[in-house]
LOTITI-254580 format. One record per residue: x, y, z of N, C-alpha, C, O in turn; residue in one letter. Coordinates in pm, whole numbers. Each point is the difference from the previous one (the first is absolute). Layout:
<recs>
REC/X/Y/Z/X/Y/Z/X/Y/Z/X/Y/Z/A
...
</recs>
This chain:
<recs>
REC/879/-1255/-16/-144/7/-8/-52/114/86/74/55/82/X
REC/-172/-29/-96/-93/118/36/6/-31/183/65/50/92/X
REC/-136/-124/-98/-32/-16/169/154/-8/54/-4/33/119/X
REC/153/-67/-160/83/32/118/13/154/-1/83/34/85/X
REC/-127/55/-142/1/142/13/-76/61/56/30/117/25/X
REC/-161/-168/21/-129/20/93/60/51/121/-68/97/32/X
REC/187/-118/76/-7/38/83/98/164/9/25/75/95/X
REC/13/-70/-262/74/153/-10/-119/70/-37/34/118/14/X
REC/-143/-119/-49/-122/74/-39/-49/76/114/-11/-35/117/X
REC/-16/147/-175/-84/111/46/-161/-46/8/-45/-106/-41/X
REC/-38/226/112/-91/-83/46/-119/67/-171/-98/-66/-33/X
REC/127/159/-22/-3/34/-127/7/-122/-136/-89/-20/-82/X
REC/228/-52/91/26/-117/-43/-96/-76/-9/-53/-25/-108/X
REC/8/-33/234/-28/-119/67/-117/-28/-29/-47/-112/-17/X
REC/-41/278/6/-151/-16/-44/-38/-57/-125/-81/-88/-30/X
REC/213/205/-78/-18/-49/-127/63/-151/-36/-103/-61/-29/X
REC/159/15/21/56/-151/51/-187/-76/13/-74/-62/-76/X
REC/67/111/211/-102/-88/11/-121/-11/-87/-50/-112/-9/X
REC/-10/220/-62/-105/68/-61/3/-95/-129/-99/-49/-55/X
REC/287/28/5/28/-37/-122/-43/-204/3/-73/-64/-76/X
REC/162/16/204/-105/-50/32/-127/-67/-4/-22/-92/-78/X
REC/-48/128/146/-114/14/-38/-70/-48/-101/-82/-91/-4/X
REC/133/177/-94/-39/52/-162/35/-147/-21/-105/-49/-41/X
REC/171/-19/45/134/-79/-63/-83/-158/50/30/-113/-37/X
REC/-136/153/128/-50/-133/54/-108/-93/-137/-44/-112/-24/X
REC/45/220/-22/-170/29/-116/87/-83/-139/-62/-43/-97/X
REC/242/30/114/38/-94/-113/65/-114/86/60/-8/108/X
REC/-110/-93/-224/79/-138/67/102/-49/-15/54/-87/69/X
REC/12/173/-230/172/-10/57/60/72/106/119/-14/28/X
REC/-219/114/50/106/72/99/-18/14/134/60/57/91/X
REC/-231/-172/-109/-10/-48/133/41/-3/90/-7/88/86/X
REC/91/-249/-78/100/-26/74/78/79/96/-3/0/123/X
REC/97/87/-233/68/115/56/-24/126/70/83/74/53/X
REC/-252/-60/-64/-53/110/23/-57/-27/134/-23/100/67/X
REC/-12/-256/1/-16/-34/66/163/24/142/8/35/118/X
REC/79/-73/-212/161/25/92/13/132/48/21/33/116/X
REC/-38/46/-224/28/127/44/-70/63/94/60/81/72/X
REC/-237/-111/-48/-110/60/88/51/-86/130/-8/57/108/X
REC/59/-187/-111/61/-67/116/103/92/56/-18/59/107/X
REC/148/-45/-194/112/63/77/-77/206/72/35/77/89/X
REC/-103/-76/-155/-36/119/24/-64/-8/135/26/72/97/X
REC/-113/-171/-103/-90/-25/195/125/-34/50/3/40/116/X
REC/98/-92/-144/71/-38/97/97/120/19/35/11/118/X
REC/15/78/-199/64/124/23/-45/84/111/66/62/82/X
REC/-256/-78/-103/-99/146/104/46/-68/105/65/56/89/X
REC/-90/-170/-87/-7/-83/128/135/44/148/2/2/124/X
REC/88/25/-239/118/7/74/-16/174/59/82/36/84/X
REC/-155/32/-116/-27/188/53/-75/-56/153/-41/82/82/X
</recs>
């Protein structure tokens, strides 16, 4: 899955990742997941 690769991402990556995201909140099949991924991502910055 996407998020165990979050912590090999560039900070380039990470934006678009997140942006996609985002986008991804606005459907409710991809909710869920779009919610995981903006999680692992705060928790990635968190760690700088």
């Amino acid at each position: 899955m996407i998020i165990d690769k979050i912590p090999e991402f560039d900070d380039n990556q990470l934006l678009n990742l997140y942006r996609n995201a985002i986008r991804y909140l606005d459907h409710a099949e991809k909710r869920k997941e779009a919610g995981e991924i903006l999680e692992a991502i705060s928790s990635e910055c968190q760690k700088i």
